[in-house]
C-alpha positions, -999 to +999 in steps of 0.1 A: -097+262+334-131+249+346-161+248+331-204+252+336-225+242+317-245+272+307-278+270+282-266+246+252-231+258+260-207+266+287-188+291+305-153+293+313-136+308+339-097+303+351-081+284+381-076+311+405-071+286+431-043+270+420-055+231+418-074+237+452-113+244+443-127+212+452-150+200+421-184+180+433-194+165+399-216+134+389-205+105+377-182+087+361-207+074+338-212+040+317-219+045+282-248+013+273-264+008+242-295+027+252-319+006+231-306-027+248-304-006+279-344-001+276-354-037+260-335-057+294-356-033+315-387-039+294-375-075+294-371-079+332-399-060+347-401-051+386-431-058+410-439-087+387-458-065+361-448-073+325-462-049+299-476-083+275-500-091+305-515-056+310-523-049+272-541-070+240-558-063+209-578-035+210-568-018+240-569+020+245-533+032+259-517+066+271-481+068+271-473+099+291-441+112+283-423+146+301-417+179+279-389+197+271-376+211+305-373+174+316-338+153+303-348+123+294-340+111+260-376+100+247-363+097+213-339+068+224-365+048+244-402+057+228-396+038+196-386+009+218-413+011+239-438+017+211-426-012+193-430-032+225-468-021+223-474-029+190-462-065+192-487-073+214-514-062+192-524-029+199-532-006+170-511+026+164-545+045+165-552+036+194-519+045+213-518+083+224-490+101+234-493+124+258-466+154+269-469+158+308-465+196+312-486+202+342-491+237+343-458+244+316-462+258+287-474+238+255-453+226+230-453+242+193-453+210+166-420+219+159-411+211+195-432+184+196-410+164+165-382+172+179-389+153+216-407+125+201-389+121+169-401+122+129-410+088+128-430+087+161-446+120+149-459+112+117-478+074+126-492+086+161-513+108+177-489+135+200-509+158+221-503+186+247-516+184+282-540+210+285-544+215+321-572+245+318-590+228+291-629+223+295-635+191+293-603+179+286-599+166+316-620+143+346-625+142+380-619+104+390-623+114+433-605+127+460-576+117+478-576+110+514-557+143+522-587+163+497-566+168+465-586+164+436-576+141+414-587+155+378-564+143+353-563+148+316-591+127+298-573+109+275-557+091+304-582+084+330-603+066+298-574+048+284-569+006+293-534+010+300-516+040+312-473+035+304-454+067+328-425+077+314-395+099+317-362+107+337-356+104+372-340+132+390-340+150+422-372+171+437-366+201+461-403+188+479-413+153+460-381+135+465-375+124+431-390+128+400-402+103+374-426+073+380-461+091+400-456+124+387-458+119+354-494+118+367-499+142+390-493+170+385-482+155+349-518+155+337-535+168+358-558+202+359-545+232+369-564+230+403-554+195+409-521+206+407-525+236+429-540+213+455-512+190+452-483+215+456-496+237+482-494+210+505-464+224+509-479+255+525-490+234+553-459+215+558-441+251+563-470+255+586-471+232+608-504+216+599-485+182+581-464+157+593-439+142+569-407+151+553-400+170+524-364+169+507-349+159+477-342+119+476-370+115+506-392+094+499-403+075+528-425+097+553-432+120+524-467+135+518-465+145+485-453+110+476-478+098+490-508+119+478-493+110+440-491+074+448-530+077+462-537+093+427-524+068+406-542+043+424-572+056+405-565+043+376-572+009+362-537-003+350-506+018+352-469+005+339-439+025+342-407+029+325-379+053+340-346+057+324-315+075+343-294+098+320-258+110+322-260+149+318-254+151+282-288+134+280-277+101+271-291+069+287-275+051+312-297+031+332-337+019+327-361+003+353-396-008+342-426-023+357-452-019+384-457+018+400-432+013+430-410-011+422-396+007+390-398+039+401-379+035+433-353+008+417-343+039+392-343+060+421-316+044+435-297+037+402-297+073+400-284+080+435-255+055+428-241+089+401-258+116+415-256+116+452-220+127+464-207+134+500-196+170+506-171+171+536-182+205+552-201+238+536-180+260+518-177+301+518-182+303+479-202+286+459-201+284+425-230+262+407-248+258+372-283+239+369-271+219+346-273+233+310-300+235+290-333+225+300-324+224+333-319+262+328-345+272+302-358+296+328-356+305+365-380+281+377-361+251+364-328+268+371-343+276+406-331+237+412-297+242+412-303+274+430-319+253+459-289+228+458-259+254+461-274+268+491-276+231+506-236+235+506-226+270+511-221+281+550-241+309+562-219+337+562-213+329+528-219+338+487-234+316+461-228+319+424-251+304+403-250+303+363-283+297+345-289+312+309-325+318+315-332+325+275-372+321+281-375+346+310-381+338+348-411+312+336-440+326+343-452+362+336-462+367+368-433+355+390-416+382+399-444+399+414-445+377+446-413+394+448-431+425+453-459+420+476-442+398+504-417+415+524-418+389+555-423+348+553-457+356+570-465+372+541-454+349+518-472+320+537-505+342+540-504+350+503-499+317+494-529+304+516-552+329+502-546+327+464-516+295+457-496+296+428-473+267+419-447+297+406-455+318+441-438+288+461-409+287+440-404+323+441-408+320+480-381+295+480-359+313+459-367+344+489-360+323+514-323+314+504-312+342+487-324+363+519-299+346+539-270+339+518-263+367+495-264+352+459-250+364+424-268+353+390-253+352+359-279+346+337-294+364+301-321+381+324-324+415+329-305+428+356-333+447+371-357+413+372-330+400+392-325+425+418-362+422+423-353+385+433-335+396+453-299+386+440-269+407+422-270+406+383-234+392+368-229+396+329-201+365+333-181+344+355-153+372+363-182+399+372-192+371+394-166+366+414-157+404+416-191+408+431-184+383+455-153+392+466-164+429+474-189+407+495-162+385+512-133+408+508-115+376+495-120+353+469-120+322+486-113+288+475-148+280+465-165+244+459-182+244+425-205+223+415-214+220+375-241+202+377-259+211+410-296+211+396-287+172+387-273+168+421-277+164+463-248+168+481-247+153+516-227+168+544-202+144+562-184+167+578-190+195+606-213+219+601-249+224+577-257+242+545-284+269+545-308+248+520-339+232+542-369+226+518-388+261+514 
């Protein structure tokens, strides 16, 4: 039997292969302490930043932390962190905690407790980013490349500004973690627009760089987020890797670049496995829940199973979906572009950060035909584009009317955790956008 992770749960489908599907998982995976894991990174800082020498008594500080679609365990290193804080004399009142949900949706209190924990909860201040709010947030300048930087208020006034959260891959930013827990973390709605349609000019032509998952060097959207955080008076960072169950199992802390690319790399060492040639079937899951809370964040392991599958062949990907596609107005991008000029002229004239991951999502399942299994409603999937599957077995029925076998497939659990890299003869479909 095998095995995807599917929402909180899995699905289970049989060996029809007989021992020959070849598996492309993460790991193995060490099983630290995570509090000690968090104090030695607190305790050996990177870029020669330590968090004592940044704060003191009577310092302001923001502790961004990512929402509920990120895995990143904040109840298992905030306490430590906030601790850390406090010893150096900073007052509970005036440490605020800050979710990073860019342009997501905001966090109930219920939700809220349950990232940060009762204890964290009840003695500080734990606030939503509000990324359309009216003078919630401030314009601090512009980047070199025109983004705005206008970032949640909260922030930009605080002494010391601790980024936190997971690193993990990013279809167009490389990784996650470190910077963009900034931007587009906490930042406006149209600083976030700016930021992400410079992908729109990368697919045109009009900007050099390169944008892939684990790229960071040459990349502009790296870059415009490290030109952000430069805008700020004193930034520290602290980025934990986690196994996919959610537990840590590495931590790197310190300056803005040091840390962030040091857990980077940690996170490569699990997480980055060799793939010896694209397969006719693929059969993926983003990860489990909240890597699959919706189709945008299940859109990840969407965008890596295409990386491995050949052309000619048929991608299965199983994503729960239980809050919808994401965004209420996703799935009509589906319906107004019919070519990628269109996409590309749509997007120029009125961006959405959801329109270019619906245009991604066009552009692979247009060439590779792709089956969903999912809790969505099979008509909101054919208008993406792919074929509706109410399990694993409808799946791979569906596919082999499309192949007229069922061949021996690669599957990949944990593909929206995961970049594969070809060895072998022979490229997947998958380019950025």
């Amino acid at each position: 039997m095998f095995s995807i992770p599917y929402g909180k749960g899995f699905l289970e489908f049989a060996d029809l292969w007989e021992g020959h599907a070849a598996v492309v998982s993460a790991g193995p995976f060490p099983h630290p302490d995570p509090e000690s894991t968090v104090t030695e990174a607190l305790d050996n800082p990177l870029g020669g930043v330590r968090l004592e020498s940044l704060l003191q008594a009577g310092h302001r500080v923001a502790c961004v932390i990512p929402d509920l679609t990120r895995r990143a365990a904040v109840k298992e290193y905030l306490p430590v962190l906030l601790k850390r804080i406090s010893d150096t004399g900073v007052l509970t009142g005036d440490v605020t905690i800050i979710v990073a949900l860019g342009i997501h949706r905001p966090l109930s209190g219920a939700e809220l407790r349950e990232l940060v924990g009762d204890r964290v909860m009840d003695e500080y201040r734990v606030l939503n980013h509000d990324p359309e709010g009216q003078g919630s947030n401030v314009r601090l300048g512009t980047t070199k490349a025109g983004i705005p930087v206008s970032i949640n208020r909260e922030v930009a006034d605080a002494d010391c500004v601790v980024l936190t959260g997971g690193v993990t891959y990013h279809y167009f930013a490389g990784y996650g973690g470190g910077r963009k827990s900034l931007m587009p973390g906490v930042a406006s709605r149209d600083a976030c627009e700016a930021h992400h349609k410079l992908v729109v000019s990368w697919r045109k032509g009009e900007l050099k760089g390169d944008l892939a998952p684990g790229v960071l060097e040459d990349n502009p959207v790296h870059r415009e987020m490290i030109e952000a955080c430069n805008f700020l008076k004193s930034i520290f960072v602290l980025n934990v890797v986690t196994e996919p169950g959610g537990g840590i199992i590495a931590a790197s802390a310190g300056d803005l670049q040091s840390a962030h690319l040091d857990a980077c790399r940690k996170h490569d060492s699990w997480y980055m496995r060799q793939v010896a040639e694209p397969a006719r079937l693929v059969l993926a899951g983003s990860g489990g829940y909240p890597r699959d809370i919706n189709f945008v964040q299940a859109h990840k392991g969407l965008f890596t199973a295409h990386q491995v599958v050949r052309g000619s062949g048929v991608v299965i990907l199983a994503a729960e979906c239980p809050e919808g596609t994401g965004h209420q107005d996703f799935l009509d991008w589906f319906e107004r572009c019919e070519t990628e000029r269109d996409w590309l002229g749509e997007l120029q004239e009125r961006y959405q950060i959801n329109g270019q991951t619906a245009f991604s999502t066009w552009l692979r399942v247009n060439r590779v035909p792709t089956i969903l299994v999912s809790r969505l409603k099979g008509s909101d999937v054919e208008r993406m584009g792919m074929i509706p599957a109410a399990d694993m077995k409808e799946a791979m029925e569906a596919a082999e009317r499309i192949l007229g076998e069922l061949p021996v497939p690669l599957i990949m659990p944990d593909a929206g955790d995961m970049l594969p890299v070809i060895t072998g003869k022979g490229e997947g479909t998958g380019n950025i956008e």
